[in-house]
C-alpha positions as CSV (number, residue, x, y, z in Angstrom):
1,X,0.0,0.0,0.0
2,X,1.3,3.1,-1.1
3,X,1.9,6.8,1.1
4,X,-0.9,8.2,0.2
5,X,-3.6,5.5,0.2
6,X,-2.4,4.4,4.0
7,X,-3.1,8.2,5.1
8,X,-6.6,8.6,3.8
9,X,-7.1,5.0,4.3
10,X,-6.6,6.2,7.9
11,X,-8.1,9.7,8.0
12,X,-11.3,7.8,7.0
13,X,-11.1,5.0,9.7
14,X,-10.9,8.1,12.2
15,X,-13.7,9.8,10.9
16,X,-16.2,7.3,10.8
17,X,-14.8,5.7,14.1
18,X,-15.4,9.2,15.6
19,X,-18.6,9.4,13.9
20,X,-20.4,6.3,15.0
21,X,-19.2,6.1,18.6
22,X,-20.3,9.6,18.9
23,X,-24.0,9.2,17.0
24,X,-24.5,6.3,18.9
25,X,-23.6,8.1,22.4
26,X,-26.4,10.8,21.1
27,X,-29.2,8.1,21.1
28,X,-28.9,8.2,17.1
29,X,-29.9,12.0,16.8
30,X,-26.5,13.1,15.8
31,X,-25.0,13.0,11.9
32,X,-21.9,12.1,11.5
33,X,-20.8,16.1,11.4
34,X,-22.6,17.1,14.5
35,X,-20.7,14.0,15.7
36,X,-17.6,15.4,15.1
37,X,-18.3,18.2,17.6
38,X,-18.2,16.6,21.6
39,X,-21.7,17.1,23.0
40,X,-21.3,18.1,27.0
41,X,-24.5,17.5,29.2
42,X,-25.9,21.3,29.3
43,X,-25.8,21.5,25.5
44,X,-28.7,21.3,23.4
45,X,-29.0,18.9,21.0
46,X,-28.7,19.8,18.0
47,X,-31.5,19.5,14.5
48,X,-29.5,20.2,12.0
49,X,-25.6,20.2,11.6
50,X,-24.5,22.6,8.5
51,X,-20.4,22.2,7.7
52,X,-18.5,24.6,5.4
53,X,-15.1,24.0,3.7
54,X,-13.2,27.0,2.7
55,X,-10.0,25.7,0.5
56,X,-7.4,27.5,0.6
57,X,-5.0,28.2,-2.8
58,X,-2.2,26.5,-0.9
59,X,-4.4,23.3,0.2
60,X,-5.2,24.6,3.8
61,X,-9.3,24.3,4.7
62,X,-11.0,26.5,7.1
63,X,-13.9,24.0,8.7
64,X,-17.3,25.7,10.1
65,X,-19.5,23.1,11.9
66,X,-22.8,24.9,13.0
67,X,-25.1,23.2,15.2
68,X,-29.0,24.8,15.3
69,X,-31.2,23.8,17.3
70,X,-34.8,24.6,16.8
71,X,-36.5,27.6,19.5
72,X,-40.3,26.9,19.3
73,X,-41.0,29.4,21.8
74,X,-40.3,31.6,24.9
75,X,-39.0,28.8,27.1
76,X,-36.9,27.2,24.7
77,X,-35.2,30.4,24.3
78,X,-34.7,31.3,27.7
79,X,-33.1,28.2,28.2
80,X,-31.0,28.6,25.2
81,X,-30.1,31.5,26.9
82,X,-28.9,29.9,30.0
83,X,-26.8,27.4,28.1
84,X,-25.1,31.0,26.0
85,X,-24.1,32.2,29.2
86,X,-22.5,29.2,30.4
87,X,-20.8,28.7,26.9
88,X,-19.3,32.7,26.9
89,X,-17.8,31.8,30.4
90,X,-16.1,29.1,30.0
91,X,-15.8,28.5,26.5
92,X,-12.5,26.4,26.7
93,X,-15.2,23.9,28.2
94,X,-17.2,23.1,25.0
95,X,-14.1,24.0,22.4
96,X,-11.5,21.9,24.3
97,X,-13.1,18.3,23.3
98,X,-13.9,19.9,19.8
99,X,-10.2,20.7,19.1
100,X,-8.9,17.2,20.9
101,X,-10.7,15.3,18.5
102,X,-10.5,17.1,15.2
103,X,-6.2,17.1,16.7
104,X,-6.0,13.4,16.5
105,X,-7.8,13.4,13.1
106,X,-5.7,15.1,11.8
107,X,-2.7,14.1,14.1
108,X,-3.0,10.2,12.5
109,X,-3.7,11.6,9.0
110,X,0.0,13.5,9.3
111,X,1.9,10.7,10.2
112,X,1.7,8.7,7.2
113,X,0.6,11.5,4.9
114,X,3.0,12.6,1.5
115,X,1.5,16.2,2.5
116,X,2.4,18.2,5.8
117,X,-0.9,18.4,8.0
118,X,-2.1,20.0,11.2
119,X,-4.7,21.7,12.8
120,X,-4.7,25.3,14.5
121,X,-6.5,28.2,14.7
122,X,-9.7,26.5,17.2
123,X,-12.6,28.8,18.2
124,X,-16.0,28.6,18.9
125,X,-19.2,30.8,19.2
126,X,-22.8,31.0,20.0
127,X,-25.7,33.2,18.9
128,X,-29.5,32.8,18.2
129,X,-30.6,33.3,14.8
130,X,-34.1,34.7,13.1
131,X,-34.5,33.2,9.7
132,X,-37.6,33.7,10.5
133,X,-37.8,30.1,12.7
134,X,-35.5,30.9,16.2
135,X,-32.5,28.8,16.0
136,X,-29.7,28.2,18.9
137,X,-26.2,28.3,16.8
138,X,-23.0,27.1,18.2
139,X,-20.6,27.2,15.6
140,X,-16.7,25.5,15.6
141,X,-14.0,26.4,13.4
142,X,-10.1,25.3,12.7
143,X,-7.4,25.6,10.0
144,X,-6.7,21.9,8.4
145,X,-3.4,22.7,6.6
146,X,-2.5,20.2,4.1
147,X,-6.2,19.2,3.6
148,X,-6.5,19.5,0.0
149,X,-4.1,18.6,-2.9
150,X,-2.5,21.4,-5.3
151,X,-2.0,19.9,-8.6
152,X,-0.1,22.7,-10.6
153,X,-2.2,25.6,-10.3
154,X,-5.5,23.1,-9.3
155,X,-6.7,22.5,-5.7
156,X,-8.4,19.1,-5.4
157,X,-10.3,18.0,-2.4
158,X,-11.8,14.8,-1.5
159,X,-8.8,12.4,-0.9
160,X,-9.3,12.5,2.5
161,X,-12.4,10.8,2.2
162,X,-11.6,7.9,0.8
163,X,-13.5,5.4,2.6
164,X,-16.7,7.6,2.1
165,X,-18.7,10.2,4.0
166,X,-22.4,11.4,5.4
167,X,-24.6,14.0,6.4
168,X,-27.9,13.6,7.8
169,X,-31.4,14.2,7.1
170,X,-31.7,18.2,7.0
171,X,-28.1,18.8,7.0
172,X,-25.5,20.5,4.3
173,X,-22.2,20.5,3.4
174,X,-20.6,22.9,1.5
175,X,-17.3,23.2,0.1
176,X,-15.6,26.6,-1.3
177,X,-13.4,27.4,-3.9
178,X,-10.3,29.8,-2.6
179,X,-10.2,33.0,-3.6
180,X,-9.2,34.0,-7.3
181,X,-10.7,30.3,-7.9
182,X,-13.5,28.7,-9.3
183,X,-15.2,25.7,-8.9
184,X,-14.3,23.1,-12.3
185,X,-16.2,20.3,-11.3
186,X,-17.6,18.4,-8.1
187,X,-18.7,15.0,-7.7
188,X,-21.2,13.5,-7.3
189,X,-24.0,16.3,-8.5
190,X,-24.3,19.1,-6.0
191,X,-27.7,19.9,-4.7
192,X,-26.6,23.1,-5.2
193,X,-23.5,24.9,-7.5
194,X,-22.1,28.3,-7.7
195,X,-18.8,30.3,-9.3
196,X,-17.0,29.3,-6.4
197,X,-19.4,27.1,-3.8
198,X,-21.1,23.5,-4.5
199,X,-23.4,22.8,-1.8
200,X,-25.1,19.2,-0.7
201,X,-28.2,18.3,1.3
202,X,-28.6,15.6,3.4
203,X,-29.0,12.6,3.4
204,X,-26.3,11.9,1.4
205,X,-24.0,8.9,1.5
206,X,-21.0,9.2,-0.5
207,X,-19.2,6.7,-1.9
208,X,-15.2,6.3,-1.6
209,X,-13.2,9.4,-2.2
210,X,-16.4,11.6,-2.1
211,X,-17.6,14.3,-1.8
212,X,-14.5,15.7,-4.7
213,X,-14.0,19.1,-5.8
214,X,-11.5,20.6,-8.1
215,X,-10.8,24.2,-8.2
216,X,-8.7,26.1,-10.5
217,X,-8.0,30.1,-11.0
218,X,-10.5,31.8,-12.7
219,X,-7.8,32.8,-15.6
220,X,-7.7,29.5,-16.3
221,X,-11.1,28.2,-15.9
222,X,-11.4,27.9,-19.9
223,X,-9.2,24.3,-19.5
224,X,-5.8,26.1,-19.0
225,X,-5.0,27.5,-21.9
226,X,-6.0,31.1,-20.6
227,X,-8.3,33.7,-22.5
228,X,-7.5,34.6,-25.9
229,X,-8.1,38.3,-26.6
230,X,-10.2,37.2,-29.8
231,X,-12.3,35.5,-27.4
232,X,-12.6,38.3,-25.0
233,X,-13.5,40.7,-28.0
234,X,-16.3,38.8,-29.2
235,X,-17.7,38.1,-25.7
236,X,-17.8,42.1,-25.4
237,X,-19.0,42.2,-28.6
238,X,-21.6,40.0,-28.3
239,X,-22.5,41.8,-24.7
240,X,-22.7,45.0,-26.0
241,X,-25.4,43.9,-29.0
242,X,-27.5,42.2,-26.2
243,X,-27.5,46.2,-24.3
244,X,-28.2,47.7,-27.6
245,X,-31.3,45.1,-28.6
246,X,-32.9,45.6,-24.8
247,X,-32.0,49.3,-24.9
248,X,-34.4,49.5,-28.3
249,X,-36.7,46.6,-26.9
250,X,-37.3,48.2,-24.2
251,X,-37.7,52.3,-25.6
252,X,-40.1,51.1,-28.5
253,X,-42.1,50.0,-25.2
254,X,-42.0,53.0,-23.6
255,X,-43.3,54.9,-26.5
256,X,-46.0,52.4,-27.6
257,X,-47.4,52.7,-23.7
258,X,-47.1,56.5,-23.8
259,X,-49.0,56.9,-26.6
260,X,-45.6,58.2,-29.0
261,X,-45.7,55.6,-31.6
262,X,-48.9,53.3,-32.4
263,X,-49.4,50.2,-33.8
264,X,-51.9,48.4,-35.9
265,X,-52.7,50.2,-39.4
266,X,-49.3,52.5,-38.9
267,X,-48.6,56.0,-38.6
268,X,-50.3,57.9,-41.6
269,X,-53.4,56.0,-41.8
270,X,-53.8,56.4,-38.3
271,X,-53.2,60.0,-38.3
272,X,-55.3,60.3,-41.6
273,X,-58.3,58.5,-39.8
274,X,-58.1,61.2,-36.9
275,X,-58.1,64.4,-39.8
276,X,-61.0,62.6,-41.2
277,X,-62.9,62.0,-38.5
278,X,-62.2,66.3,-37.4
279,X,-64.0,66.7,-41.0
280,X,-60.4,67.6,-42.7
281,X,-60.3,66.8,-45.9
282,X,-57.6,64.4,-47.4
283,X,-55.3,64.2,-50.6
284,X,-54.1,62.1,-52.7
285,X,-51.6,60.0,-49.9
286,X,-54.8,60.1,-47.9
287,X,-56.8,58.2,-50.4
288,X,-53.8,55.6,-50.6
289,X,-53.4,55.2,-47.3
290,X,-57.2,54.6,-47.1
291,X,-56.6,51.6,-49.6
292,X,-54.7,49.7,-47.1
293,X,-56.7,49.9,-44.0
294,X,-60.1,48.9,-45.8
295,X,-59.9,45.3,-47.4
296,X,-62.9,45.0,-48.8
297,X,-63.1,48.1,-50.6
298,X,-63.8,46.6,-54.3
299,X,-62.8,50.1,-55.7
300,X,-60.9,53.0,-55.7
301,X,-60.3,55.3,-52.6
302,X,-62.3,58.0,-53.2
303,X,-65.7,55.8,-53.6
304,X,-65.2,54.8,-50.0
305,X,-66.2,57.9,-48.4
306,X,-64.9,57.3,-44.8
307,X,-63.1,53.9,-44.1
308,X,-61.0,55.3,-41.1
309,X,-64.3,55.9,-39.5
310,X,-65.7,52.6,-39.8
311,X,-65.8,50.7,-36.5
312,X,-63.7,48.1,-37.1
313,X,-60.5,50.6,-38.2
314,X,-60.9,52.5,-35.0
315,X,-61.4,48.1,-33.1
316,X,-57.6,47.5,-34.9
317,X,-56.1,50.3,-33.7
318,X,-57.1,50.1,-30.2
319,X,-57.1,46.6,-29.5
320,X,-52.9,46.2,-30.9
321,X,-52.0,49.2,-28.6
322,X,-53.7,47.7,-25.7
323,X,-51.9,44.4,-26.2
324,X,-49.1,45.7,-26.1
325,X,-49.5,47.3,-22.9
326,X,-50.9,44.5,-21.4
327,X,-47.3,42.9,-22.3
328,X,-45.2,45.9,-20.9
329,X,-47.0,45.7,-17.7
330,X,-47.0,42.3,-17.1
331,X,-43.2,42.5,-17.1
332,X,-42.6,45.9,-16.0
333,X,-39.8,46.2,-12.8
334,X,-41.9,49.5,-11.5
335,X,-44.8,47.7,-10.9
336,X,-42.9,45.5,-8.7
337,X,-42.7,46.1,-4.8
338,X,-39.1,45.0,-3.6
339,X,-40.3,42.3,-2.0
340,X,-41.6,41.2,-5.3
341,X,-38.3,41.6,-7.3
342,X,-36.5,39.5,-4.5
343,X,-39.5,36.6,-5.0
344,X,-39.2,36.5,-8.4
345,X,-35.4,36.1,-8.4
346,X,-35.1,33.9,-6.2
347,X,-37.6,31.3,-8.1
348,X,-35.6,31.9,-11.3
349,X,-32.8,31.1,-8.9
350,X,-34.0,27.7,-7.9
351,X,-35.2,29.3,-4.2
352,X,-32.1,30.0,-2.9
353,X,-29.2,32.5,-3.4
354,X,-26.6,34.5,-1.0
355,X,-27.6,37.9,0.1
356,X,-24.8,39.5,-1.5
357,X,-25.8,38.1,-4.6
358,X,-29.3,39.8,-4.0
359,X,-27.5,43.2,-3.5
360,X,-25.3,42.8,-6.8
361,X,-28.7,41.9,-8.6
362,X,-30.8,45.1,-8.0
363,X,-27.5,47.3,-7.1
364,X,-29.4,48.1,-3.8
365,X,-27.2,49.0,-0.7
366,X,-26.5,46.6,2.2
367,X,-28.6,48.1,4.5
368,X,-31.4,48.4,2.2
369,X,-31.4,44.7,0.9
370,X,-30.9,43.9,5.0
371,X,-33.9,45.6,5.2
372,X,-36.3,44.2,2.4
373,X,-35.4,40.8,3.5
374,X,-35.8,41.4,7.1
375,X,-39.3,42.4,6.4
376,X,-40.0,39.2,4.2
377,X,-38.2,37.4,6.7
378,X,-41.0,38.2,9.6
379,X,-43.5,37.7,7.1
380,X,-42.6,34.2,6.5
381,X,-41.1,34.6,2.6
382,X,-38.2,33.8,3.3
383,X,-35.8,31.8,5.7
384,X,-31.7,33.9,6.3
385,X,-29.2,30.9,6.7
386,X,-25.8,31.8,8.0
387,X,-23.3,29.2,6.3
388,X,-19.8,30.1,6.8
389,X,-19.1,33.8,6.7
390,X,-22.3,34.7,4.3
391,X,-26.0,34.7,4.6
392,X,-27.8,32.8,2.4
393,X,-31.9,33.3,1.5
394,X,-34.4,30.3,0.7
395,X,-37.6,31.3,-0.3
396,X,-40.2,29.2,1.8
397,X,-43.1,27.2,-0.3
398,X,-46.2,27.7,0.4
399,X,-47.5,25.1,1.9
């Protein structure tokens, strides 16, 4: 047996060892990441576990393990409460088997391993989150140098796992690409992908080696031959078409709906109809135009004393105009409230999408998009999830 297969031949055979002794110390309610964390007496047990990844360019991980645990009402909170205070006192007494265990992990992983490993950096906090269900959060985090392989300029993830991983019903794992990165492919199929984060949702059961991720620099996402500039001209190119085409889309809207340009029987017979129907009189052109609105005129113009009087002229004017503002307002962004806007994106988004995104969307501010999401968030629209160092937004189905 080779270096590398004895070391995550043995990183695995610690995790799952330390998985299933610790589940089945639970009673069976923990997963196998909530059983990574040491659960003292006084701790609430916790409903969902939610573990973030953050790689690092030089195969270093930053690990997030967030325990919630469900507040129904005011009792469950004030006792949350207690537990917070007792946790902010004497916090070495809940991080201290956290960082023990996750030490020897990686402790037995080193000594066999082809790649330098160690953990550092423990810390742990606790807060209670509206999203808009009350949760208890206890969060752990630590550096896992060596974690990942670097492959030229590629960092690959997943070797660790060789014999397998899980996450339980209602939990996630995600896994982040270092900065300047992007993600170039995860197995097996994330529940959820992103630029730079692939996210999956319990229960999962992955098979040896898994979950995998591979992330590369963004310069050389295209396979690592870098950007041509004939590629990057016609992208721009092709970008600044689609602004000019919604640009025009959209002002031919605006002036159909304000009444500057009409459609239906076009602009002189229109305007001919209106003189006519004043009592001007008309010319030659007038006549002409008069030929194309009236199809069933069996002669010339002038027989057909007043076609653009007739009701169904003034019927095709009116009904193609209001057609088309039927379609402007149907997809007009005024006639949105903000809350709206957020809705809608978020179901073209698949229900779920980081705040930050939300912000970069709609160019809001912070504070406003904080705001509008607070407000859908007490309304029961949405749900705010803190994973890792971001929030993220689910819209809630109705039920």
């Amino acid at each position: 047996m080779d270096r590398r297969a004895r070391t995550t031949g043995s990183v695995t055979v610690v995790l799952l060892v330390v998985c299933c002794l610790a589940a089945a110390t639970l009673g069976g309610t923990a997963s196998a990441q909530s059983a990574l964390v040491p659960q003292t007496d006084d701790q609430p047990a916790p409903d969902n576990t939610i573990t973030r990844i953050d790689l690092a360019a030089d195969g270093s991980a930053t690990w997030e393990i967030t325990l919630r645990t469900r507040l129904e009402n005011d009792s469950d909170i004030a006792e949350y409460e207690r537990f917070q205070e007792q946790f902010r006192a004497n916090t070495s007494r809940y991080l201290d088997p956290f960082s023990e265990r996750m030490s020897g992990v990686v402790a037995a992983a080193n000594q066999s391993s082809d790649r330098e490993m160690r953990a550092e950096g423990f810390n742990a906090e606790t807060d209670i989150q509206e999203v808009p269900r009350r949760w208890g959060v206890v969060s752990f985090r630590f550096t896992w140098t060596g974690f990942a392989a670097v492959e030229d300029d590629a960092v690959v993830a997943g070797d660790v796992f060789a014999g397998g991983f899980f996450i339980g019903t209602d939990d996630a794992l995600a896994i982040s690409a270092p900065d300047g990165y992007m993600i170039e492919s995860a197995a097996p199929e994330p529940d959820e992908t992103s630029e730079s984060v692939v996210e999956w949702r319990g229960r999962e059961d992955f098979d040896d080696g898994h979950p995998s991720v591979r992330a590369v620099p963004i310069a050389s996402g295209d396979g690592g031959g870098g950007s041509s500039p004939d590629g990057d001209n016609s992208t721009l190119l092709v970008a600044l078409g689609l602004l000019v085409l919604i640009g025009a889309v959209g002002a031919g809207a605006y002036a159909v709906r304000t009444g500057r340009l009409t459609l239906g029987g076009g602009g002189a017979a229109d305007g001919d109809a209106t003189a006519r129907t004043a009592g001007g009189e008309t010319n030659d052109g007038d006549a002409s135009a008069d030929e194309t609105v009236d199809p069933d005129a069996s002669g010339s113009a002038p027989d057909d004393p007043e076609p653009a009087n007739r009701p169904d002229a003034v019927d095709v004017k009116y009904d193609s105009a209001d057609a088309v503002d039927n379609e402007t307002a149907a997809i007009d962004p005024d006639l949105l409230t903000d809350e709206d806007r957020v809705r809608q994106v978020l179901a073209e988004r698949g229900g779920r999408m980081k705040q930050s995104a939300i912000v970069d969307e709609f160019d809001w501010s912070k504070s406003k998009a904080s705001r509008v999401i607070s407000r859908m968030a007490e309304d029961g629209d949405v749900e705010k999830l803190r994973i890792g160092r971001e929030n993220v937004i689910d819209l809630v189905e109705e039920s």
